[in-house]
C-alpha positions as CSV (number, residue, x, y, z in Angstrom):
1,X,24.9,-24.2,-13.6
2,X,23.7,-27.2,-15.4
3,X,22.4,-27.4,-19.1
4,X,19.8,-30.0,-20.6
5,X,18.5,-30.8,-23.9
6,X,15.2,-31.5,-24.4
7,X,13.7,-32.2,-27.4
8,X,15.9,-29.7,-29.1
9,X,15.5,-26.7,-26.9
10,X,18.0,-25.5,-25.0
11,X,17.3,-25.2,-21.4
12,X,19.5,-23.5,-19.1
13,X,19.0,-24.1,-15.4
14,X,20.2,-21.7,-13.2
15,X,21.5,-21.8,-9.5
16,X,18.5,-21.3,-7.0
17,X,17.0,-17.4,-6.5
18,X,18.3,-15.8,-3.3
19,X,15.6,-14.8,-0.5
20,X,14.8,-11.2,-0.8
21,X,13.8,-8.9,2.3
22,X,10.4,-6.8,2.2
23,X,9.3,-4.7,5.0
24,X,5.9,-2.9,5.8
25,X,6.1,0.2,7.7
26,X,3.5,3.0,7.3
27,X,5.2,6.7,6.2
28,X,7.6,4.4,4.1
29,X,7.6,4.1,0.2
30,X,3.9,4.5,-0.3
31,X,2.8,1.9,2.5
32,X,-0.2,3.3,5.0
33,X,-1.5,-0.4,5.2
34,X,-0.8,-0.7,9.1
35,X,-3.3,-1.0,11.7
36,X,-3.3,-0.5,15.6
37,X,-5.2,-0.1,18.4
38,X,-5.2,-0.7,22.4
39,X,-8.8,-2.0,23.7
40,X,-8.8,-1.9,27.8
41,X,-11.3,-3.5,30.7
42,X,-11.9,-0.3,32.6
43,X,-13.2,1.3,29.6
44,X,-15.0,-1.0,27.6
45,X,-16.2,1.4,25.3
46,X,-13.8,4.1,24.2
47,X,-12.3,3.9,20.6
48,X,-8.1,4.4,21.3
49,X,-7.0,3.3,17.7
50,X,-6.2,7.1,16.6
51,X,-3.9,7.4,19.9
52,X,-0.2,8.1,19.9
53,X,0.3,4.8,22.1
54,X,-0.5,1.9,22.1
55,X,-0.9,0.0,25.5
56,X,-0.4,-3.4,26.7
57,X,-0.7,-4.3,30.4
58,X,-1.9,-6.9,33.0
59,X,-5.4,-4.7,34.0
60,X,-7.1,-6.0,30.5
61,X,-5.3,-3.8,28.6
62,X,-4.5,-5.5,25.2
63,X,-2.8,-4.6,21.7
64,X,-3.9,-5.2,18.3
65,X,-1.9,-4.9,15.0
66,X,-2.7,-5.5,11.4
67,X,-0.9,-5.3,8.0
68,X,-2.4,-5.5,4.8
69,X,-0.4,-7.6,3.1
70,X,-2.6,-7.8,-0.2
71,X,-0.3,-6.2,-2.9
72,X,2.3,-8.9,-1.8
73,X,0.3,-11.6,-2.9
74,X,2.0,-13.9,-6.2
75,X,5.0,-11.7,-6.1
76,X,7.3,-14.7,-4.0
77,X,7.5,-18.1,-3.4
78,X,6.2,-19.4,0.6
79,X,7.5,-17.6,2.5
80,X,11.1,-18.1,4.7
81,X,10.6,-15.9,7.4
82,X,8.1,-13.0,9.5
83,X,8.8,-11.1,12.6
84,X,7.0,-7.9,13.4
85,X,9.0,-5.2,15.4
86,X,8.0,-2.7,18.2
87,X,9.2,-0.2,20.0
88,X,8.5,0.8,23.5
89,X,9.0,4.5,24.9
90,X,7.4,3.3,28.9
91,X,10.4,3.8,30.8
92,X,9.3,1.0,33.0
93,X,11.6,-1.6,34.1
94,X,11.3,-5.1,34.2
95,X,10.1,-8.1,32.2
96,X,6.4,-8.5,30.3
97,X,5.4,-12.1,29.5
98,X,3.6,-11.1,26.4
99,X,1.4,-13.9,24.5
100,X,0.5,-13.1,20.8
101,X,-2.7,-14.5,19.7
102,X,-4.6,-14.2,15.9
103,X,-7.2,-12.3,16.0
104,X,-10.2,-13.6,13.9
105,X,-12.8,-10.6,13.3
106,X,-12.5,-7.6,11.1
107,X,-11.8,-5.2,13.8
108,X,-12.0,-1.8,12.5
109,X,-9.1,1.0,13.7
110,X,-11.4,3.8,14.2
111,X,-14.0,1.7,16.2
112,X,-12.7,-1.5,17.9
113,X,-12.8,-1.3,21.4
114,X,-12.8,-3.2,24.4
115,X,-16.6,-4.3,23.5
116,X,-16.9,-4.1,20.0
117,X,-14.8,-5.4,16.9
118,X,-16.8,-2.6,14.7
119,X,-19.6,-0.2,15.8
120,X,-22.5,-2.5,16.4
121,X,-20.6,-5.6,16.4
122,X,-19.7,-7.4,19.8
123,X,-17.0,-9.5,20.5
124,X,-17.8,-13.1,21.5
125,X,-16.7,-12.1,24.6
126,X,-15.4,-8.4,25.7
127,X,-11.7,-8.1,25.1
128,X,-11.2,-10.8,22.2
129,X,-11.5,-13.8,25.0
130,X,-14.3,-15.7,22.8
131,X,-13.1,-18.5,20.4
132,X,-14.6,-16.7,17.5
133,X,-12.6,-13.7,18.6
134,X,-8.7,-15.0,18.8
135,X,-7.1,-18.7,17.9
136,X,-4.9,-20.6,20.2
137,X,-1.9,-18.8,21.2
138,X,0.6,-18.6,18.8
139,X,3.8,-17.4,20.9
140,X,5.1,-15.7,24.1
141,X,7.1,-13.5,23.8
142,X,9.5,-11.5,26.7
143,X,9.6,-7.9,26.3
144,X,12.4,-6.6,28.5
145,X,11.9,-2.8,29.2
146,X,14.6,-1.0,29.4
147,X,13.9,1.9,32.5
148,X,14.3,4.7,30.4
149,X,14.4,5.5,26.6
150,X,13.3,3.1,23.6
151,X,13.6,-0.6,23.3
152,X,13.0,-2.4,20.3
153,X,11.5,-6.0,20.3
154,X,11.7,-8.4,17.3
155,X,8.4,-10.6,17.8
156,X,9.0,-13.8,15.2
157,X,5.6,-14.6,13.2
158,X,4.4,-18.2,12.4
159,X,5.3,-18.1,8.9
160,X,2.6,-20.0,7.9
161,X,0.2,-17.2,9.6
162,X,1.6,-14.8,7.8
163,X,1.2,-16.8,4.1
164,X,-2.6,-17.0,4.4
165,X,-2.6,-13.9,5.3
166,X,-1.0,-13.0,2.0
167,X,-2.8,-15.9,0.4
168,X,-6.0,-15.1,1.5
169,X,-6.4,-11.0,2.4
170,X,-9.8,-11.6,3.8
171,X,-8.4,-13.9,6.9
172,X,-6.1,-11.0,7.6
173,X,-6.8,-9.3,11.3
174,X,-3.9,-9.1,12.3
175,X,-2.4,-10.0,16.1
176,X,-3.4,-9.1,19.8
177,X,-1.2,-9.1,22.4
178,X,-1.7,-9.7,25.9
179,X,0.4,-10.0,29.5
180,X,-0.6,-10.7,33.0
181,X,2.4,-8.6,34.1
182,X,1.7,-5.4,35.8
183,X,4.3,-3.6,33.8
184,X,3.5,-0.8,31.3
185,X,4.2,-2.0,27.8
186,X,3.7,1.5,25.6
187,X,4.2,1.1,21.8
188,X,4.5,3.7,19.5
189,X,1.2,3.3,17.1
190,X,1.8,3.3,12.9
191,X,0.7,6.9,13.0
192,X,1.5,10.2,15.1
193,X,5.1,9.9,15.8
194,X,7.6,11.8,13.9
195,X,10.3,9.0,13.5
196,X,9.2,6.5,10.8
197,X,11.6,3.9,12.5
198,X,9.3,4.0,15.7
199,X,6.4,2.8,13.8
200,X,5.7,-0.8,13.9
201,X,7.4,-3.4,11.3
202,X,6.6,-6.2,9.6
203,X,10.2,-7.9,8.0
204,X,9.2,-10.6,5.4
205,X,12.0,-12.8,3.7
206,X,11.0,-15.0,0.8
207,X,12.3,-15.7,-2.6
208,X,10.7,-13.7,-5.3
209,X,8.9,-15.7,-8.5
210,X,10.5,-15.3,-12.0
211,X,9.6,-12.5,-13.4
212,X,10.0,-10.1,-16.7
213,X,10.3,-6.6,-16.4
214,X,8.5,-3.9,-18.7
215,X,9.2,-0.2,-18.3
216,X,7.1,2.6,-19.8
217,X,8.6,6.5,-19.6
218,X,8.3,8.8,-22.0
219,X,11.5,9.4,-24.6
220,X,12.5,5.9,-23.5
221,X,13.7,3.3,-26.0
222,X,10.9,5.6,-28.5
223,X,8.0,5.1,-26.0
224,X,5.5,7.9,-25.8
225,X,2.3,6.8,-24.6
226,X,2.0,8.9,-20.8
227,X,-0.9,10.9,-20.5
228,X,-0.9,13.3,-17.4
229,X,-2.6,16.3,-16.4
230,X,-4.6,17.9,-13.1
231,X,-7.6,19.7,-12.9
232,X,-8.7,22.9,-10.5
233,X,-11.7,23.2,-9.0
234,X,-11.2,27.2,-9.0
235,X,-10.3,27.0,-12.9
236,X,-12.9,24.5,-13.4
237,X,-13.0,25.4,-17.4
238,X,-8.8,25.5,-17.8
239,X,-7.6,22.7,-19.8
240,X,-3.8,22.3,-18.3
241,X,-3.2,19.5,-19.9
242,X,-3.3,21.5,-23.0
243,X,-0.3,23.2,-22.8
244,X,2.3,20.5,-22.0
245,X,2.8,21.8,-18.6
246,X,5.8,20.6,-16.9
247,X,3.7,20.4,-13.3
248,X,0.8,18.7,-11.6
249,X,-0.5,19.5,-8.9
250,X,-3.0,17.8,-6.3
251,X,-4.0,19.6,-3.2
252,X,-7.3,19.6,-1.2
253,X,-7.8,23.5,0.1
254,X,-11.2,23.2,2.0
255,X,-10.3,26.8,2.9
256,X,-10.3,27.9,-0.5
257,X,-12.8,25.5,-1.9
258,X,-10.1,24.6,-4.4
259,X,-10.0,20.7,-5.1
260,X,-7.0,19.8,-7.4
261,X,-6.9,16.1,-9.0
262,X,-4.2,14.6,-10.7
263,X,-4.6,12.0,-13.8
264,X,-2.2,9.9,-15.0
265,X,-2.4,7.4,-18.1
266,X,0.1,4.6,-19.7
267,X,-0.4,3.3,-23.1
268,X,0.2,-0.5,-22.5
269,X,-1.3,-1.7,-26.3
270,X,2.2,-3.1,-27.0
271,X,2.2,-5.6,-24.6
272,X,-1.0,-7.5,-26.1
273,X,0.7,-9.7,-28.0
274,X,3.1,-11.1,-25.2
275,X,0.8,-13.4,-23.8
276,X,1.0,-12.4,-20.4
277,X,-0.4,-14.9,-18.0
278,X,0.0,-11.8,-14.8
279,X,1.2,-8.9,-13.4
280,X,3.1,-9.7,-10.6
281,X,4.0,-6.0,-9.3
282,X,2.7,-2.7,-11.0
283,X,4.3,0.6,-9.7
284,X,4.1,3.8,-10.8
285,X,7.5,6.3,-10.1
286,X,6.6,9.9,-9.6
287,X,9.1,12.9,-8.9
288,X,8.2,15.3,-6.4
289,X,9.1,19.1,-6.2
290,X,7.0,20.5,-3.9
291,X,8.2,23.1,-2.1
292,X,6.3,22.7,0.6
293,X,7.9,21.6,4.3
294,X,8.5,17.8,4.3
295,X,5.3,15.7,5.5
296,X,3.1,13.2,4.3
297,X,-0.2,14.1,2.1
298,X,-2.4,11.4,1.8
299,X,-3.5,10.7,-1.2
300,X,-6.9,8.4,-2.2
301,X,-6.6,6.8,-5.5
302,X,-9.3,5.6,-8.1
303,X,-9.4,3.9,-11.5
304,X,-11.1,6.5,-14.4
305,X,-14.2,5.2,-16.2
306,X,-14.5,8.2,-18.9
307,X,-11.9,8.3,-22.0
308,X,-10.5,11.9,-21.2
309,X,-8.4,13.6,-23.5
310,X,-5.2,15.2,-22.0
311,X,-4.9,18.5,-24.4
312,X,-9.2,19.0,-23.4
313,X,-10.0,17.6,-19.5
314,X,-10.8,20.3,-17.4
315,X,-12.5,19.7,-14.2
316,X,-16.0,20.4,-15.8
317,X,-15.4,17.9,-18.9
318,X,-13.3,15.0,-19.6
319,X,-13.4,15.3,-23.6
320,X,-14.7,18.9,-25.4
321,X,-18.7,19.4,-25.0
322,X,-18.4,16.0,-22.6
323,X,-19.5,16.8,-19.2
324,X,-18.2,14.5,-16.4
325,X,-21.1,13.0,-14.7
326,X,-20.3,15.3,-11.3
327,X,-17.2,18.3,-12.0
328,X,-14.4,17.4,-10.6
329,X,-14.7,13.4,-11.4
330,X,-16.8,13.1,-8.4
331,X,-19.4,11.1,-10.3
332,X,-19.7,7.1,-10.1
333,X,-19.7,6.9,-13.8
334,X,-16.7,9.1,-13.5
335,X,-14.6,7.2,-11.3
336,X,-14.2,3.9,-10.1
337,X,-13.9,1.8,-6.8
338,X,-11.7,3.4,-4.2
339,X,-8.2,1.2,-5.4
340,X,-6.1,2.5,-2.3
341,X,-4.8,5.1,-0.1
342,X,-0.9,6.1,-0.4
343,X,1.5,8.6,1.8
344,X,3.3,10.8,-0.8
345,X,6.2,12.8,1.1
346,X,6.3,15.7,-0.3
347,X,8.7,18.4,-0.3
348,X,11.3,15.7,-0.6
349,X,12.7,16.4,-4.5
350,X,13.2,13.0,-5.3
351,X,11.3,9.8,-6.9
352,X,9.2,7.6,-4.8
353,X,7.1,4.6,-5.8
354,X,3.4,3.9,-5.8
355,X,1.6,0.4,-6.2
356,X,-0.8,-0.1,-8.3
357,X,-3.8,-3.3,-7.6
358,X,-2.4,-6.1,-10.5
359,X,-5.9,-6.6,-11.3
360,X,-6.2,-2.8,-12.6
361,X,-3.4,-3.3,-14.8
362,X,-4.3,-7.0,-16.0
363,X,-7.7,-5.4,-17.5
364,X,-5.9,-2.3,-19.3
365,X,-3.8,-5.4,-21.1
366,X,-6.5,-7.5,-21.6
367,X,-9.2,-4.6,-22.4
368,X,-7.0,-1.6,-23.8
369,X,-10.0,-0.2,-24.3
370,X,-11.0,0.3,-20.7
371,X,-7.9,1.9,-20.3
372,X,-8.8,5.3,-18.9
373,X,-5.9,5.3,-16.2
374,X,-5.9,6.6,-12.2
375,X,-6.8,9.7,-11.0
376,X,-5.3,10.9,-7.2
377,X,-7.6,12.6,-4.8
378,X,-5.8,14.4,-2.1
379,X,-7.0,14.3,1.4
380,X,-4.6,16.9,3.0
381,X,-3.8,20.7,2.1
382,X,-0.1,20.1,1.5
383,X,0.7,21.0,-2.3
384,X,1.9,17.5,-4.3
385,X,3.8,19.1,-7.3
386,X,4.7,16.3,-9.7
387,X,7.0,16.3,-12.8
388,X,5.2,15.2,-16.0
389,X,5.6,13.1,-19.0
390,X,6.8,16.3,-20.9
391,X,9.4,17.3,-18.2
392,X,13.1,18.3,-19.8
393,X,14.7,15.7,-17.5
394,X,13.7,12.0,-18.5
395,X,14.3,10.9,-14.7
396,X,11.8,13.2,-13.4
397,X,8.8,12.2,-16.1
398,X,5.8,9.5,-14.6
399,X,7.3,5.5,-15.1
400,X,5.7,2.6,-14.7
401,X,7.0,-0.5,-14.1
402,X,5.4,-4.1,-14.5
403,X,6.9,-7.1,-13.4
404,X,5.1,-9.7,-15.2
405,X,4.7,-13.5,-15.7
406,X,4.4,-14.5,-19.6
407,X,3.0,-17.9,-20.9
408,X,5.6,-19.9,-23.1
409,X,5.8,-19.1,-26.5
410,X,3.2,-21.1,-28.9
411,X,4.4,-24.3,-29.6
412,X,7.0,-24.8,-27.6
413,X,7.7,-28.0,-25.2
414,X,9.2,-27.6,-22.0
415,X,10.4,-30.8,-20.4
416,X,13.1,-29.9,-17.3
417,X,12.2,-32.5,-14.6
């Protein structure tokens, strides 16, 4: 520990930050930001990035991973180390030389294939061969198969790869991986297997940037600004919201025809006079106590553009004798940009933690006024039941967190060399 005067302030310096671990894995916390596909010579033109498998072998048969690593940006100093982890379930024995290029078009899951990075878009040259398609190799790696059962294999990243990538999330496509060894390589994909610890991994070590921490729960240290409420498609003119419910619910019934949004709200009005220069991290902790069987419901989230009230939203009107542009929030003057898609496990009676994009939360600071919180669309029939702001037990009620960078107070000279 060393101490410094300068100019009459009192500067303590303290002994360096420790490296912190982050990993990316889809299914866990609220993390769905994984990509993956197989492409393969013999047939050039079927989409395999919804399989359960994902291939690598000598016959043309190459993988393709990608992790959006957005929300990570401005949260750490460079980074100290990457390595991305995969499992293989072939059975095969022997030894894959595997080389790991970057990939350099915005291949799309649902539609890359052997031919195409996107429907309508061609590769330089089929398979990812062109020079606008991949940049020199970056590794080769050995993956040893084990003959039966799972293997995992710890591929080290370029760490400086891996930075622009979280620099710069529009030069983010990820990794292919080829082999000219005539072994099957079979990885499980991000999705369709039941055991999250299949799934690929991306381990990141760096030290985090200084930070403050603001937390907002209702009945905390006197703060009561959560607003929270859900709205039913079948009881489109029921305020719930009204009656301090203890619930909310989101569910997607296409059977029914019953749509069922959640809306959530933080009063940040006392932080306008911190001088915040950024949010470093925003997340939102909910409590689920659904009693639904354990799985993941995913859940698409949007920024609110209309001022709803919380004791008069229904899913026809957002305020008393004011009609949402579409019921339901549907309209665009309702809702905003798509912000992200998140995997809630529900069923799971316990807290788990959402991200919210910094930007979002930087405006509500800046511009309380646009303040209208999220809303959460469900995609899956699964019943999210979330505690509220009013719930009898404070660790169950909505928090949000924000890790934030402030300015130096007014006036004052900082001089530490």
């Amino acid at each position: 520990m060393k101490r410094q005067i300068v100019l009459g302030l009192l500067i303590t310096l303290a002994a360096a930050a420790q490296a912190e671990t982050y990993t990316f894995r889809n299914g866990e916390n609220d993390y769905l930001g994984t990509d993956d596909a197989y492409i393969r010579g013999s047939t050039p033109t079927v989409k395999n990035g919804a399989g359960t498998v994902v291939y690598v072998r000598s016959d043309n048969i190459h993988g393709l991973f990608k992790f959006d690593l957005a929300e990570f940006k401005g949260l750490s100093e460079p980074i100290t180390s990457a390595k991305l982890t995969l499992t293989d379930f072939s059975g095969n024995s022997g030894s894959n030389k595997v080389v790991m290029y970057r990939l350099l078009k915005p291949w799309v899951e649902a539609d890359v294939t052997y031919n195409e990075y996107a429907s309508g878009l061609a590769w330089e040259t089929p398979g990812a061969a062109g020079a606008t398609d991949r940049g020199p190799a970056l590794s080769t790696n050995y993956f040893l198969l084990a003959g039966g059962g799972q293997v995992k294999f710890d591929v080290p990243l370029p760490m400086a790869l891996v930075q622009d990538w979280i620099d710069n999330p529009s030069n983010n496509y990820g990794v292919i991986f080829t082999t000219a060894n005539s072994a099957t390589t079979a990885l499980f994909p991000s999705e369709g297997t039941a055991a999250l610890t299949n799934r690929p991994m991306l381990t990141i070590e760096a030290v985090p940037k200084a930070t403050e921490t603001f937390t907002f729960r209702n009945g905390v240290n006197g703060y009561a600004g959560t607003d929270d409420l859900y709205i039913r498609q079948t009881s489109s003119n029921t305020a719930f919201g009204a009656s301090n419910p203890t619930v909310i619910y989101i569910r997607n019934n296409t059977v029914l025809n019953d749509h069922i949004h959640g809306l959530f709200r933080f009063d940040l009005s006392a932080l306008a006079n911190k001088r915040i220069s950024r949010v470093a991290e925003a997340t939102v902790t909910l409590f689920d106590d659904s009693t639904d069987a354990v799985q993941t419901n995913r859940v698409d989230m949007f920024r609110v553009l209309k001022p709803w009230v919380e004791a008069q939203t229904t899913y026809n009107e957002y305020a008393t004798g004011s009609a949402w542009e579409l019921p339901g929030a549907f309209g665009a003057t309702d809702r905003g940009p798509f912000l992200r898609q998140v995997g809630l496990r529900v069923g799971t009676h316990t807290n788990f933690n959402i991200s919210l994009p910094t930007y979002v939360v930087e405006d509500w600071i800046a511009n309380p006024s646009s303040n209208n919180g999220f809303l959460m669309d469900s995609m899956d029939s699964s019943t999210v039941l979330l505690r509220t702001s009013e719930d009898t037990a404070p660790h169950k009620r909505p928090q949000l967190t924000l890790k934030v960078v402030r300015l130096p107070p007014l006036g004052t000279m900082i001089g530490v060399k």
